[in-house]
Structure formats: structure tokens, C-alpha cells
C-alpha positions, 0 to 999 in steps of 0.5 A: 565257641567258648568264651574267653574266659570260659577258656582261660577257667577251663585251662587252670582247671586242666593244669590242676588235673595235670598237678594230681596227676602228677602227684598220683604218680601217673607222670604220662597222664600229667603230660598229657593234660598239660599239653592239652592246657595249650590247646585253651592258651592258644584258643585264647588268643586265636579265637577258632572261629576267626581261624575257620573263617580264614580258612574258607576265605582261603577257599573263596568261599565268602558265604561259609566264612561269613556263617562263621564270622555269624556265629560270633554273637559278641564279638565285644566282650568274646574276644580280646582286641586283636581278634576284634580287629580280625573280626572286623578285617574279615567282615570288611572283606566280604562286604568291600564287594558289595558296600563301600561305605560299610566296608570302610566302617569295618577297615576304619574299626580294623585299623583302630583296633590293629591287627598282629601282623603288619602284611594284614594292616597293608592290606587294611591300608590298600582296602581303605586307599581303594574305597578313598580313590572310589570317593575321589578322595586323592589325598587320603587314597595317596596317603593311605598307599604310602603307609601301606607301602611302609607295612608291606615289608614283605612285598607282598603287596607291590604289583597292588600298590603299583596298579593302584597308583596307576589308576590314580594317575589315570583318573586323574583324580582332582585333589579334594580341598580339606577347608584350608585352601591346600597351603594353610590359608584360607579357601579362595 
């Protein structure tokens, strides 16, 4: 809705107010808007729409939380690196049951900015693994799994990763050379 620094003007603005008040001698009002300061503080760093649109992915409702990914105009100069990163998490999701290709665009962008919790990044990583598995590209699939298994501190995630290197042995996935033959030389 705001900008963030709309949002960091309105929080000095509000904590002003809470000095005058405190310096009228209404100590309750003074309270009052400092704690209202928060409210901008917390906002700053997680961005409401963002949040509404956890919030109807909770739901599973993909369109709603999509219309309010939608009203993020510029998420470039709107939000600040973690949100950025959470924005583009967001939409990867949502497009991953239609287009691969630009999924990956949105979890490669996720990946690079980063995301605050390490739960969020295994799943980044397990996303990314699917979409590389789809592409028969063993190597990466394996390699993204195993950092996913690394960030899932939680075990979150476990019963995913499991299913998921199942599949890879079951497709039996041949592995994709990367120029060098697999052991350094030259291609044969």
C-alpha cells in the first residue's frame, strides 16, 4: 500500500507526535503513538501485501493471492531485498502449476535475493529440484536436493525430499554431461 519510505516519513512523523505529547503532559497519548510507531517499523520490513498473500495461499486460494502479488506495482523500488525475494517466491508458486520455465525465473530470482527463513529456502531448493528433474537435468535435481535437505532443519520437508529422490531413481534419469566429459577431460 505504502511505499517504504512513505513508511519510514510516517513512523518519525508519529514518534514526533508522541514526543509533543509527552512534553504536553499527556503521558497515555505519548504511549499511545509510540506504540503506533511499530505498526510503520514492522510494515517496513514485512510489506502488508506480501503477508495478505500468505494468507490466501494458506487458503489455497491461488487467484486472490495473486490479485494481491498484482498490486505490487514496483516491487523493485517498493520493497526492500527480503520482501523482493518473497515476492518472487510467491509468484514462482503460483506459476510452478502452469509454467516451468517461468517458475524457475521467479525461484532463481527468490534464490538470489534470499528469503529470511531457511524452511522458505528448502523449498525454494525443492521447487528449483523439481522444475531441473522435469528438465532431466540429474545433476543439478540432486545437487539442489541435498542443499534443500541441508536448509530443512526442521524436517519439514523430509517425506518431499524422500518422494522426491525416489522418482529420481525410478525415472532413471540419465545424467547430463556439462561439456567436460564428467571427470574433468574432454567430451568423447
Amino acid at each position: 500500500m505504502f511505499h517504504k519510505n512513505i513508511k519510514l516519513v510516517l513512523t518519525a512523523l508519529i514518534i514526533g507526535l508522541s514526543v509533543w505529547q509527552f512534553a504536553e503532559g499527556n503521558i497515555g497519548n505519548g504511549i499511545m503513538y509510540f506504540l503506533l510507531s511499530f505498526v510503520f517499523v514492522f510494515l517496513y520490513f514485512k510489506n502488508e501485501l506480501i503477508l495478505l498473500a500468505f494468507l490466501r495461499l494458506r487458503k489455497q486460494d491461488f487467484p486472490g493471492a495473486k490479485r494481491w502479488l498484482d498490486r505490487i506495482k514496483n516491487p523493485d523500488g517498493a520493497l526492500v531485498l527480503k520482501q523482493q525475494g518473497y515476492f518472487n517466491y510467491l509468484n514462482g508458486l503460483m506459476v510452478s502449476q502452469t509454467n516451468m520455465n517461468e517458475a524457475e525465473k521467479y525461484f532463481r530470482k527468490a534464490e538470489k535475493l534470499g528469503l529470511s527463513m531457511s524452511a522458505d529456502m528448502a523449498m525454494v531448493k525443492l521447487n528449483l529440484a523439481g522444475i531441473a528433474m522435469t528438465k532431466n537435468r540429474k545433476r543439478d535435481a540432486e545437487l539442489l536436493l541435498s542443499e534443500a535437505k541441508k536448509l530443512d532443519k526442521h524436517n519439514m520437508l523430509t517425506e518431499q525430499i524422500k518422494m522426491m529422490q525416489q522418482q529420481m531413481k525410478k525415472a532413471g534419469i540419465p545424467r547430463q554431461q556439462f561439456g567436460h566429459g564428467g571427470r574433468g577431460g574432454r567430451m568423447r
